[in-house]
C-alpha positions as CSV (number, residue, x, y, z in Angstrom):
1,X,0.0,0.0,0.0
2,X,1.2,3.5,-0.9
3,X,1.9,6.1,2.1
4,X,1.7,9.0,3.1
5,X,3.6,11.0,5.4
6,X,1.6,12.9,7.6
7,X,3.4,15.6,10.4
8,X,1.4,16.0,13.6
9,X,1.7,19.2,15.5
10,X,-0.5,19.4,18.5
11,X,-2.4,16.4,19.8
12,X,-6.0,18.2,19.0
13,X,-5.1,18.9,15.4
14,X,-4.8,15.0,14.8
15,X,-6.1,14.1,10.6
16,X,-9.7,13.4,11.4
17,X,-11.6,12.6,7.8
18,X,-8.4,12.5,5.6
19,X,-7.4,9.1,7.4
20,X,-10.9,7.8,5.7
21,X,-10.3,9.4,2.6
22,X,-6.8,7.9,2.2
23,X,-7.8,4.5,2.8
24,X,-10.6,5.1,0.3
25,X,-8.0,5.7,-2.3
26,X,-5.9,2.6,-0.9
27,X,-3.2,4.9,1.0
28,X,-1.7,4.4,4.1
29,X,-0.5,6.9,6.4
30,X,2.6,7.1,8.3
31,X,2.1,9.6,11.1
32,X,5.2,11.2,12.6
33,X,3.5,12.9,16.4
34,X,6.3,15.9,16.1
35,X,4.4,17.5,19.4
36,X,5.6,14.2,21.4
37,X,9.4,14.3,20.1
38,X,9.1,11.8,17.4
39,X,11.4,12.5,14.8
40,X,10.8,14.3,11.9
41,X,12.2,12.8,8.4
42,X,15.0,14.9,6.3
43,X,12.9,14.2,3.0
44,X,9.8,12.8,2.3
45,X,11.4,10.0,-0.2
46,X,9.3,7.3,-0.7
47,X,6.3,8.4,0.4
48,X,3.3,9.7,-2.3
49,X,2.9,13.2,-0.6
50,X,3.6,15.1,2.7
51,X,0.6,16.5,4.5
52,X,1.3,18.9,7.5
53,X,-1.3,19.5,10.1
54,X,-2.4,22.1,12.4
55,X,-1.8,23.8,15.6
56,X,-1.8,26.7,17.8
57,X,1.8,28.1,17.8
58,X,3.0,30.0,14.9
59,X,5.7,28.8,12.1
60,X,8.8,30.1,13.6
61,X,7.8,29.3,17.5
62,X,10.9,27.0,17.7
63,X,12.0,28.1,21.2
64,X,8.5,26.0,22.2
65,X,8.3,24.0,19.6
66,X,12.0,23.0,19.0
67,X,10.7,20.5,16.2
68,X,9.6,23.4,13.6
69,X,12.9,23.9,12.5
70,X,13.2,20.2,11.2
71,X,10.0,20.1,10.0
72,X,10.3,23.9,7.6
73,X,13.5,21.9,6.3
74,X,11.6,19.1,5.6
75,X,8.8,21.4,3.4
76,X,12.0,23.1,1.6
77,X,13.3,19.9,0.6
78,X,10.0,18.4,-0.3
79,X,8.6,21.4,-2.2
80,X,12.0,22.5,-3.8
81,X,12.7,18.7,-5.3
82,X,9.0,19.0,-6.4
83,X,8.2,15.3,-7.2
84,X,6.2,14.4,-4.0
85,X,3.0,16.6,-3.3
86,X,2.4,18.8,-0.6
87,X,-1.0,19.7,1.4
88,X,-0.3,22.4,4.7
89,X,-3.0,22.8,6.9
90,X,-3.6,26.0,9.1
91,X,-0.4,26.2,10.7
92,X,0.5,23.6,8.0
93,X,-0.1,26.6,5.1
94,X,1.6,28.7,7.4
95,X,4.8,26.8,7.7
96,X,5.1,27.2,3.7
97,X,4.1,30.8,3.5
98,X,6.9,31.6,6.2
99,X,9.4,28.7,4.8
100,X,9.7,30.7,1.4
101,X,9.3,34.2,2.6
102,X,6.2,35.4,3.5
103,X,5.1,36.5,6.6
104,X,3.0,35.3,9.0
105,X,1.7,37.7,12.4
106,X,-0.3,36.1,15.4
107,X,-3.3,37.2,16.5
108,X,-4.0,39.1,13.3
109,X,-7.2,40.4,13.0
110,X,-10.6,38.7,13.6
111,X,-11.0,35.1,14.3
112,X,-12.4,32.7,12.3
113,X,-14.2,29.6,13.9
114,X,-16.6,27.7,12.4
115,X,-18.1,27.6,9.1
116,X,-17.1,30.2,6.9
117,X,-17.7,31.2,3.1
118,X,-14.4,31.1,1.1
119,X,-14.2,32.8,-2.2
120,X,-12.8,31.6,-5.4
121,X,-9.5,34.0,-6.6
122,X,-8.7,34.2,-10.4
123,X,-5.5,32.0,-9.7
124,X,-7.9,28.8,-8.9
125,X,-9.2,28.5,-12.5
126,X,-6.2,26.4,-13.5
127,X,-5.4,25.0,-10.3
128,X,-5.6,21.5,-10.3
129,X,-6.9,20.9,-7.1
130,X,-9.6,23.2,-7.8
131,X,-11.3,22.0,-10.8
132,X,-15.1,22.6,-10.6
133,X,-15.9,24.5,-7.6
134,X,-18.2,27.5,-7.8
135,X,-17.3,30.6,-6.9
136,X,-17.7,30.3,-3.6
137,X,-17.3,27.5,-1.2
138,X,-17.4,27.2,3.0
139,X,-15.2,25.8,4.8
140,X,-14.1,24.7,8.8
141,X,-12.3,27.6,10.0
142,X,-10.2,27.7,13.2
143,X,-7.7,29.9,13.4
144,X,-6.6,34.2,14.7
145,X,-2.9,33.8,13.8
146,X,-3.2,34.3,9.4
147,X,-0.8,34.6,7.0
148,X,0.0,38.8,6.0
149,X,2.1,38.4,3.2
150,X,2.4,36.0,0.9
151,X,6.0,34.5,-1.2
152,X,6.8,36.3,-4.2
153,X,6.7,32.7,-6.1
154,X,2.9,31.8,-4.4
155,X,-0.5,32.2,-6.0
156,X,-3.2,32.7,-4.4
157,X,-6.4,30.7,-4.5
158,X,-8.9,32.0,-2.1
159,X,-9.7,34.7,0.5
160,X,-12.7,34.9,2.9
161,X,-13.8,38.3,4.3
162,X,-12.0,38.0,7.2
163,X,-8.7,36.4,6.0
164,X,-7.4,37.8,2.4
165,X,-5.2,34.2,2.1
166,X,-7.1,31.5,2.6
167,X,-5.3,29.3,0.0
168,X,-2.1,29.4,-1.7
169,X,0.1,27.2,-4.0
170,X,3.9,27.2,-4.3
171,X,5.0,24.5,-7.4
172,X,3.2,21.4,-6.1
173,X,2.9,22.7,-2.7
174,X,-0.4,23.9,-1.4
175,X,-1.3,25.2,1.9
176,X,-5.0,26.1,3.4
177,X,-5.9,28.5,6.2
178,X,-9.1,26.3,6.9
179,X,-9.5,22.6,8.0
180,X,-10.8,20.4,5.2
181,X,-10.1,17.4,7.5
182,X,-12.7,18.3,10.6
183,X,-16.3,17.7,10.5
184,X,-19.3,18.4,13.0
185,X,-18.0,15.5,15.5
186,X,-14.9,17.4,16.1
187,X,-16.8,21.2,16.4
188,X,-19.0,19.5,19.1
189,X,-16.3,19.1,21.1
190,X,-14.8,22.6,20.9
191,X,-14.3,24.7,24.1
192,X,-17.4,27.0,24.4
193,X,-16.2,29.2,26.8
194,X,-13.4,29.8,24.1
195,X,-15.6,30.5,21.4
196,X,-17.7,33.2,23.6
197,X,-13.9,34.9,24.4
198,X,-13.4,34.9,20.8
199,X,-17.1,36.7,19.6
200,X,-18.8,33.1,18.6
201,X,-21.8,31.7,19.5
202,X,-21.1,28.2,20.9
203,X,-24.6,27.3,20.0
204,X,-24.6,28.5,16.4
205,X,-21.0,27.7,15.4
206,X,-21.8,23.5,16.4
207,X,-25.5,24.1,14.4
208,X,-24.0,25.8,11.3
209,X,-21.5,22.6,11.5
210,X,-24.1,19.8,11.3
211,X,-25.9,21.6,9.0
212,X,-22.9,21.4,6.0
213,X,-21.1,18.4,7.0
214,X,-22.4,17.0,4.1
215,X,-21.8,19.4,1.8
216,X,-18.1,20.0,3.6
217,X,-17.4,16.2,3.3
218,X,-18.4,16.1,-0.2
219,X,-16.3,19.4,-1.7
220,X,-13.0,18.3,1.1
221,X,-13.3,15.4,-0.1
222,X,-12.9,15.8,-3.8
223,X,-10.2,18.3,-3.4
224,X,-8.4,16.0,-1.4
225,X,-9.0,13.2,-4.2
226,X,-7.7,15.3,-6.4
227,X,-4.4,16.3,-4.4
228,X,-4.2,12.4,-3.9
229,X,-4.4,11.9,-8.0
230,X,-1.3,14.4,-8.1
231,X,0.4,11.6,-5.8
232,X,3.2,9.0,-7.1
């Protein structure tokens, strides 16, 4: 069976639907738990693609997170050599903004939690992971810390009204702001006292996610079929 190498930041940011999605498409995973000091690979070699997960640290936060720096090295050497895929989520699409010279600020902004709407940037017409989406999408969104500027190499795929980079591609790299991999089951268990501090309705934001998981599994899904397709 084909793997996948899969780099696990924080124990609550663990792969959630992508594990059934991989097997679906007869993929293993192979997941390194970088937040409990297992050691991160120098290349991805031999494995069909490199997916980076979430977090809540930022990209450069190696004095508490001494792992990062092994793990940016990992995404330079991965996207740079260009033959195995590359999917960064949140902190994930953070890593590969920052890795090539962009710049990512914490606590940026407003938060986003939740279901949001995503919008379609001209960049996604030819993007191949991409193919078929309307115009505008939604998405699971939980994140403050955003990417402010992005590499002079990336393009841009999508923006929401509170976050101008929701999506980005560098070669065959692509990182997302949102969480493509976390459905209702996993907003149901979110901290509501957090989501009051942050401006959210704990009520609402778990509602709003039961009402698209459906919708949210099928268009993550596809996307993610697509990345997989890309895959050697």
């Amino acid at each position: 069976m084909t793997t996948v190498l899969i780099i696990e930041n924080d124990p609550g940011s663990g792969p959630g639907r992508l594990l059934d999605w991989l097997g679906a498409r007869g993929f293993s995973p192979v997941i390194v738990r970088a937040w409990a000091d297992e050691p991160i690979p120098h290349r991805a070699d031999g494995h069909a693609a490199l997916i980076l997960l979430g977090g809540g640290l930022l990209p450069d936060a190696d004095d508490t997170s001494p792992w990062l720096k092994a793990e940016r090295e990992l995404l330079r050497a991965t996207t740079e050599h260009g033959r195995v895929p590359v999917l960064g989520i949140c902190l994930g699409a953070q890593l590969l903004a920052h890795t090539f010279g962009g710049e990512v600020r914490g606590k940026y902004g407003l938060p986003e939690k939740g279901v949001t709407e995503l919008h379609l940037l001209p960049g996604a017409t030819e993007d191949p992971l991409l193919a078929g989406l309307p115009a505008t999408v939604r998405a699971i969104e939980s994140h403050q810390d955003q990417i402010t500027r992005l590499p002079a190499d990336a393009v841009p795929l999508m923006s929401s009204e509170r976050c101008p980079h929701q999506m980005l591609r560098i070669g065959r790299s692509w990182g997302v702001q949102f969480h493509p991999e976390v459905g209702a089951d996993r907003v149901r268990r979110w901290d509501p006292e957090r989501l009051r501090s942050l401006g959210f309705d704990p009520e609402t934001v778990i509602a709003d996610a039961e009402k698209y998981d459906a919708e949210l599994e099928q268009t993550w899904s596809a996307m993610f079929g697509r990345f997989l397709d890309g895959a050697s």
